[in-house]
C-alpha distance (Angstrom), angle and dihedral (degrees) to the residues before:
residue distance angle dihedral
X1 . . .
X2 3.83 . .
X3 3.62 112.5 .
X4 4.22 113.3 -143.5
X5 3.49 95.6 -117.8
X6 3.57 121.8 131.3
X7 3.55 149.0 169.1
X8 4.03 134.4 -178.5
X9 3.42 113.2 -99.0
X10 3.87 98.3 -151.5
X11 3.73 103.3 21.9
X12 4.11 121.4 -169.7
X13 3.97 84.9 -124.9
X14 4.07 125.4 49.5
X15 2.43 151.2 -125.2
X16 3.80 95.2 40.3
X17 3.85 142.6 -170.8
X18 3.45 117.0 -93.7
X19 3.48 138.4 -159.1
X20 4.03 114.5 -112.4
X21 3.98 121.1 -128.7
X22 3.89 102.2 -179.5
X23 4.11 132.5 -24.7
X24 3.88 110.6 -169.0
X25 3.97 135.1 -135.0
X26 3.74 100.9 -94.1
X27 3.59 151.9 138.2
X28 4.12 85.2 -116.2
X29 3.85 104.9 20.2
X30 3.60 112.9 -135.8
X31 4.05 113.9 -150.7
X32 3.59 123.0 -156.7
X33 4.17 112.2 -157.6
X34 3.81 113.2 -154.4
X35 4.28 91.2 -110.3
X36 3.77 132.5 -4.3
X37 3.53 116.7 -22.6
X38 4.06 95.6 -171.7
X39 3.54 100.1 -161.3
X40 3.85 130.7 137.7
X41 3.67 127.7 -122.3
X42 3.66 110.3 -89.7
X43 4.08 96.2 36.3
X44 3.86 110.5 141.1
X45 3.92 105.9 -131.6
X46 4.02 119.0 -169.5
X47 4.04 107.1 -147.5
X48 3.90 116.2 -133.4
X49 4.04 103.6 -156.4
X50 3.94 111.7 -178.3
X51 4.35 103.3 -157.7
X52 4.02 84.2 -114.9
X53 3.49 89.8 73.6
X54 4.14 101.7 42.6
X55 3.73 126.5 -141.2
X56 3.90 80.8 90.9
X57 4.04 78.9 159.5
X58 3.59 88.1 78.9
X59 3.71 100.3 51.4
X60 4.08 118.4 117.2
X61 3.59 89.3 6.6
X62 3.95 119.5 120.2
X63 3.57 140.6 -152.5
X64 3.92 145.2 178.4
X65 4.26 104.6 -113.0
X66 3.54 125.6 -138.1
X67 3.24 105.4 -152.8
X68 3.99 117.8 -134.1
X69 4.02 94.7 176.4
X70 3.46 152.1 -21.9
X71 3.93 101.4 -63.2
X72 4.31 94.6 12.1
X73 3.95 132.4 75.2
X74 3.68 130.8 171.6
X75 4.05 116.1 -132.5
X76 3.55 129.5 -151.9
X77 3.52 91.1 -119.6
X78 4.23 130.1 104.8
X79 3.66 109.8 -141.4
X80 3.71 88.8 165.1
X81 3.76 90.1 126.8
X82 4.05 97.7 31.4
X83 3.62 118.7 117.3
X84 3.98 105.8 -90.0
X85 4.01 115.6 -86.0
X86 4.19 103.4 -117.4
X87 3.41 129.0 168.0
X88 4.01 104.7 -144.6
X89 3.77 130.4 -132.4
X90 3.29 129.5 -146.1
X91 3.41 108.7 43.1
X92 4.23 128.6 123.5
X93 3.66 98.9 -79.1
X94 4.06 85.3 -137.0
X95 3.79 81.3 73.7
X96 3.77 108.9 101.5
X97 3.89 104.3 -149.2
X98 3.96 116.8 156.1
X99 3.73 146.7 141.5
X100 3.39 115.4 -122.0
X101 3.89 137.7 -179.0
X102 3.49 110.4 -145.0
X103 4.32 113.4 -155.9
X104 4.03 106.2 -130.2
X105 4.16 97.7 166.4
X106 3.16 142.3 -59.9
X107 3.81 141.3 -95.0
X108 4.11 100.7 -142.7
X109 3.79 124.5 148.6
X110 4.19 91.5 -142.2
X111 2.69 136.7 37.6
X112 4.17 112.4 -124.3
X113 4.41 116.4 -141.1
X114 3.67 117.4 -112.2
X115 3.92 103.3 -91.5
X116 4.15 89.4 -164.7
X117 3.29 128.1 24.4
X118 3.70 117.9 -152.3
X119 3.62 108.1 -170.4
């Protein structure tokens, strides 16, 4: 079942929340997003875990990515002994149950120009 979560893909403002396919057991967890996430290294993301989805060890707690490509990142975070990450089945697919990594800052030395400006 599709859940109703959703996200923009190409927002007007970034970096922006995105929704979270899988984040492994490891020493440095690496999170997959279900499309682009578009942020540079050294953003500080804030996880939003729901207790459907496990790894509820992980939720509120925040981290600077490094990104690894265009829908992974690695965290400075072990969740070698968090409960597993799982996306359930079998629930109403009006239930809105999803991961999400929430962009709070960013931890960069420079500062980079504006490439476009929008206004």
């Amino acid at each position: 079942m599709a859940y109703q979560c959703y996200a923009y893909a190409d927002p007007v403002f970034g970096p922006a929340m995105r929704i979270i396919s899988s984040i492994t057991n490891s020493a440095f967890a690496l999170v997959t997003t279900s499309f682009a996430h578009g942020y540079p290294n050294g953003t500080v993301v804030r996880f939003d875990i729901p207790p459907a989805l496990g790894m509820i060890q992980l939720d509120q707690m925040t981290s600077p990515v490094v990104v690894t490509g265009p829908t992974t990142f690695k965290i400075n975070i072990d969740t070698t002994n968090f409960a597993p990450f799982v996306i359930p089945v079998g629930l109403s697919s009006k239930i809105n149950v999803c991961g999400l990594c929430v962009p709070i800052g960013s931890k960069n030395d420079t500062l980079a120009p504006a490439e476009i400006n929008l206004l």
